[in-house]
C-alpha positions in Angstrom: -4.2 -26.6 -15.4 -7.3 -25.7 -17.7 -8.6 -24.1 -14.7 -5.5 -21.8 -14.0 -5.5 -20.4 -17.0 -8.8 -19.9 -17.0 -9.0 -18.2 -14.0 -5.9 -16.3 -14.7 -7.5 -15.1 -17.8 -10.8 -13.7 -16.5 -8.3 -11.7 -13.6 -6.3 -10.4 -16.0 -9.1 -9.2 -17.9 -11.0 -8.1 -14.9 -7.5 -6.1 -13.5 -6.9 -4.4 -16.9 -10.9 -3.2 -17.5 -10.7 -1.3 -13.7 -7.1 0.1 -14.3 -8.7 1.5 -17.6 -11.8 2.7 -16.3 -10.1 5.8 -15.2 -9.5 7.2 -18.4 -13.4 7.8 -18.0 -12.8 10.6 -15.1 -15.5 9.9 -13.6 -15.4 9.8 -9.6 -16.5 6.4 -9.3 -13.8 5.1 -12.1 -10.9 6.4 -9.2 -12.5 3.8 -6.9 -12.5 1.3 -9.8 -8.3 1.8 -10.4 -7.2 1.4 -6.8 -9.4 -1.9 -7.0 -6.7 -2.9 -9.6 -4.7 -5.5 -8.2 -8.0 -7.2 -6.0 -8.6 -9.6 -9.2 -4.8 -10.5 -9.2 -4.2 -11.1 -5.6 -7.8 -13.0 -5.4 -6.2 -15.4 -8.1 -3.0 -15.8 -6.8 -3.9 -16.6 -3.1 -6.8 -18.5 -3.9 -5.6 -20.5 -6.3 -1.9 -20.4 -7.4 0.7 -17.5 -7.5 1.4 -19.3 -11.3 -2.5 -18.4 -12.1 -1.6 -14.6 -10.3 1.2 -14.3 -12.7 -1.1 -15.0 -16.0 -3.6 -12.3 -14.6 -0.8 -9.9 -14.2 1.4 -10.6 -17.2 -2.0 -10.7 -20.1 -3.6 -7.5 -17.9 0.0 -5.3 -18.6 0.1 -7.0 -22.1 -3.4 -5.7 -23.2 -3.1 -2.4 -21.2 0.2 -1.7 -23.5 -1.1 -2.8 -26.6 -4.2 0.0 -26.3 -2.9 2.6 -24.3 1.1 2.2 -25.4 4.7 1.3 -23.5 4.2 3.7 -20.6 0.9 2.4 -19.4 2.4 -1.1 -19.4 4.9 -0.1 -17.6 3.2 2.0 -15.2 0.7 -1.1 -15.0 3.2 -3.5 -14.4 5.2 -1.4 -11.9 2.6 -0.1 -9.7 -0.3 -3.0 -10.0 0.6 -6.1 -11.7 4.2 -6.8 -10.4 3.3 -6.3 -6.5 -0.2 -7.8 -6.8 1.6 -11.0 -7.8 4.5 -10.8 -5.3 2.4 -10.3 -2.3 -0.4 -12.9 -3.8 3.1 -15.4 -3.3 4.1 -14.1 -0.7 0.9 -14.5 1.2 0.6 -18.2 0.5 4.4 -19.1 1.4 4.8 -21.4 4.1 7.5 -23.9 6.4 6.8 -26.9 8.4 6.1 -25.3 12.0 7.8 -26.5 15.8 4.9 -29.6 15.9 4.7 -32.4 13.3 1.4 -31.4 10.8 2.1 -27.9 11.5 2.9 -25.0 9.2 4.0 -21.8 9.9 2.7 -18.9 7.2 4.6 -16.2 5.6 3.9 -13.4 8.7 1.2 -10.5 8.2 4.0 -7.9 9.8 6.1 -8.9 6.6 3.1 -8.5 4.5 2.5 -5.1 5.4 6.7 -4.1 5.2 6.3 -5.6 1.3 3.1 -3.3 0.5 5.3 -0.2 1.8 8.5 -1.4 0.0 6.6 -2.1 -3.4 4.8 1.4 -3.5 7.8 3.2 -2.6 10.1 0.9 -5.4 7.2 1.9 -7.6 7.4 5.6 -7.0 11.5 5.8 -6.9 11.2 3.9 -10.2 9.0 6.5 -11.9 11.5 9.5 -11.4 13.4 9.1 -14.7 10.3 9.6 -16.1 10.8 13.5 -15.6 14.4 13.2 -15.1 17.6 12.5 -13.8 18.6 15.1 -11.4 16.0 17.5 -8.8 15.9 20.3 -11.3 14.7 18.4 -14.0 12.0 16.4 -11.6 10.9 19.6 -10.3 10.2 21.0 -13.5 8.8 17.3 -15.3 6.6 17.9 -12.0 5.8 21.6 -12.6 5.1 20.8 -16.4 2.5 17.6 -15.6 0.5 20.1 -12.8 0.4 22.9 -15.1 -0.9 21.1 -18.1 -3.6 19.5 -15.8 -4.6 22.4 -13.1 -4.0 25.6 -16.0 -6.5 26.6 -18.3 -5.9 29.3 -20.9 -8.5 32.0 -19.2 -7.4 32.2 -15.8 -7.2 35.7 -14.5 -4.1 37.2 -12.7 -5.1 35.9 -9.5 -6.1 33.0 -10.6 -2.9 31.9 -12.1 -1.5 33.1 -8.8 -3.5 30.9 -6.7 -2.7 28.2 -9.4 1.0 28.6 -9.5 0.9 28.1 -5.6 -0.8 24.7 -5.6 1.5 23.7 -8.7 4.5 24.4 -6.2 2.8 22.8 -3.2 1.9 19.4 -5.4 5.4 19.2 -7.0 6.6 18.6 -3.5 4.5 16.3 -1.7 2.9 14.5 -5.1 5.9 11.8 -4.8 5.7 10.7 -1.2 1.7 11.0 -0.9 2.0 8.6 -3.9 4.2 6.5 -1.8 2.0 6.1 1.0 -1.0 5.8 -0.6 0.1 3.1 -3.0 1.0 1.5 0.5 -2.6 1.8 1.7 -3.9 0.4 -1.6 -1.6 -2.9 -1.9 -2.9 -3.5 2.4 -6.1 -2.8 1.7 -6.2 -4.7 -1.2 -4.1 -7.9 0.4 -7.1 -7.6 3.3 -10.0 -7.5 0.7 -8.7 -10.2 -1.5 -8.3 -12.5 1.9 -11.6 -11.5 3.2 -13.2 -12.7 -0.2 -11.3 -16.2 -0.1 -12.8 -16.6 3.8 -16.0 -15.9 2.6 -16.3 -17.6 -0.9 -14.2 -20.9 1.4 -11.7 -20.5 -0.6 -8.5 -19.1 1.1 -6.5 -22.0 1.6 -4.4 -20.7 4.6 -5.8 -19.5 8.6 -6.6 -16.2 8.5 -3.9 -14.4 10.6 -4.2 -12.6 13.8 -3.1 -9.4 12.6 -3.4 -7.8 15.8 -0.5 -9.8 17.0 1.7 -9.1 14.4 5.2 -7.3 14.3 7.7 -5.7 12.1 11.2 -6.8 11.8 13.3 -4.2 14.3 16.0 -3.1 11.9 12.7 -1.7 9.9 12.3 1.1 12.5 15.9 1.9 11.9 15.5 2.3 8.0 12.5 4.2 8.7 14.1 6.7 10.9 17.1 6.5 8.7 14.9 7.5 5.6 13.0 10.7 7.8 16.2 12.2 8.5 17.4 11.3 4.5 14.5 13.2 3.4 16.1 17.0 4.9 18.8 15.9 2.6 19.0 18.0 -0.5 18.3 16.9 -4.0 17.0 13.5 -5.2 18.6 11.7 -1.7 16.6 13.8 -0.1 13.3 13.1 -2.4 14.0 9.1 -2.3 13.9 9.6 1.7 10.6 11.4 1.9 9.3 9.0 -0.9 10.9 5.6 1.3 9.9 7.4 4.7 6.4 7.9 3.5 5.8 4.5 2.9 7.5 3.0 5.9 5.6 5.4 8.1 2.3 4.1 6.5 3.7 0.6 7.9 3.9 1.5 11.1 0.3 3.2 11.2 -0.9 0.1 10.4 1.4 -1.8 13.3 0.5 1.2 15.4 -3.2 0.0 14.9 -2.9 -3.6 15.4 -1.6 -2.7 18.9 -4.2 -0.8 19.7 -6.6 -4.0 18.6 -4.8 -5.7 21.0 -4.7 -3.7 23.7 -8.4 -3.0 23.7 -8.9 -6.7 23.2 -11.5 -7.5 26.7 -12.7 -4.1 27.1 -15.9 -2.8 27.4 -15.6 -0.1 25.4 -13.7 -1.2 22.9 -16.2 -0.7 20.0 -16.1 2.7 21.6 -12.0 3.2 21.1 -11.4 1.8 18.0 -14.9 3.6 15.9 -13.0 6.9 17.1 -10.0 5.7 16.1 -11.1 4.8 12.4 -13.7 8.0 12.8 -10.9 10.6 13.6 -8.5 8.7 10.6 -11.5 9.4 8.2 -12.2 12.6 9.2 -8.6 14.5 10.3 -6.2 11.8 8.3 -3.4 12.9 10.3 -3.9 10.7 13.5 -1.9 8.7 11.7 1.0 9.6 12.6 0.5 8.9 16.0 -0.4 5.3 15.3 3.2 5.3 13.2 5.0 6.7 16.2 3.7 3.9 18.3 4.4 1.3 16.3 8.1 3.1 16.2 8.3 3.3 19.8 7.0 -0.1 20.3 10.2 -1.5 18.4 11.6 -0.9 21.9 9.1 -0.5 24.8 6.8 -3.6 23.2 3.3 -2.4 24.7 1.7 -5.7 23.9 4.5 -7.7 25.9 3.9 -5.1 28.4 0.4 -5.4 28.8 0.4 -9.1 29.1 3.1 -9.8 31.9 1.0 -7.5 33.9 -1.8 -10.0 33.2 -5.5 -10.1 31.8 -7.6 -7.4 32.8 -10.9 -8.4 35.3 -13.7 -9.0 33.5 -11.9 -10.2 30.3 
């Protein structure tokens, strides 16, 4: 028990001190907050979801005692509530089909959770600015202007400036969406890879190329695109719940291509332009999320191994 807490101290310390660091504004700081929730999951998997729970619950307590009410709740909302949840998650298991055999909480579920927490998170934060799309739009407006305006600019300036403010106030929510679902993945997949190689993760590693998404998931997601033509906030909450869906199924979309490339010789070919041309152009993925849509019903990887193992592999 001594140990828990102990350990669930030093997270929670570690969790608050890099979602602080980016009060600094410093480039590396930003690095430093989306590494947030890696001291929290690291806890809870490695240890216990109850140690977890302490890092998240002292980290919000001594964010909102310095910064205030809002940063807790931000805090909690966006890092400390999720980071615990998918630690739990993670480490939840069932007795499998043979005696001595347990069957783990699947990754595809793992990476549905980091979607659905981000875009909770995001959905949760629009009474911040208000209650209807007028007042969001202009709460929106109002935070860009403060931050992108300064007192000098010239005519064309503000111009210029009043164009991005418009552009931003748009796509801010459901960018926030999907990236908070890249950050809770990519910290789940650090945390893990940490445990492995400290010998601490105390569950198989999974074989994430092999995982799926439950099919009524591609329905929501669908259902959530064509919610976000809607107009007003339904239409806001789809783009915001679409967003971070379609982030889920880039990630599926990838794991299929892991597999499929699985015996080739030129695999280390395939997937470095893969990742290379995500890096570079971003928008590839979207292809990977429409083939992890489309494989809710042709099912590549089923596909490809009725036909058999390729020669050579």
């Amino acid at each position: 028990m001594a140990r828990l807490i102990l350990i669930g101290v030093g997270a929670g310390l570690a969790a608050a001190l890099l979602f602080a660091s980016v009060a600094s504004g410093s480039l590396v700081s930003v690095v430093l907050f989306y590494l947030a929730p890696l001291p929290i999951l690291i806890a809870a998997i490695g240890w216990s979801h109850w140690a977890g729970l302490l890092a998240a619950g002292l980290s919000a307590l001594g964010l909102g005692i310095v910064f205030g009410a809002k940063f807790l709740a931000a805090y909690s909302l966006s890092v400390g509530l999720p980071a615990w949840w998918l630690g739990y998650l993670a480490m939840l298991a069932r007795p499998g089909a043979q005696p001595g055999m347990l069957e783990w909480y699947p990754p595809g579920l793992l990476v549905l959770w980091c979607a659905a927490l981000s875009a909770l998170a995001v959905v949760l934060a629009i009474p911040y600015f208000g209650f209807d799309q007028d007042s969001l739009d202009r709460g929106l407006r109002a935070a860009f202007e403060r931050a992108l305006r300064a007192p000098s600019d010239a005519p064309e300036q503000a111009t210029d400036s009043s164009r991005l403010i418009e552009f931003l106030a748009v796509v801010i929510l459901p960018a926030a969406s999907a990236l908070g679902a890249v950050v809770h993945m990519l910290n789940l997949w650090l945390a893990g890879r940490v445990l492995r190689i400290s010998g601490n993760l105390r569950r198989p590693w999974p074989d994430i190329p092999t995982m799926r998404l439950p099919v009524p998931a591609a329905a929501a997601t669908v259902i959530a695109f064509a919610a976000s033509f809607l107009p007003g906030l339904p239409g806001t909450v789809g783009a915001i719940v679409s967003a971070a869906l379609l982030i889920a199924y880039g990630a599926l979309g990838l794991a299929i291509l892991h597999a499929l490339t699985r015996g080739m010789s030129m695999r280390p070919v395939v997937l470095g332009g893969a990742y290379g041309s995500l890096a570079v152009l971003g928008w590839p993925l979207l292809l990977a999320s429409l083939v992890g849509l489309v494989d809710a019903v042709v099912d590549f990887r089923g596909r490809a191994a009725r036909k058999g193992p390729r020669p050579g592999s």
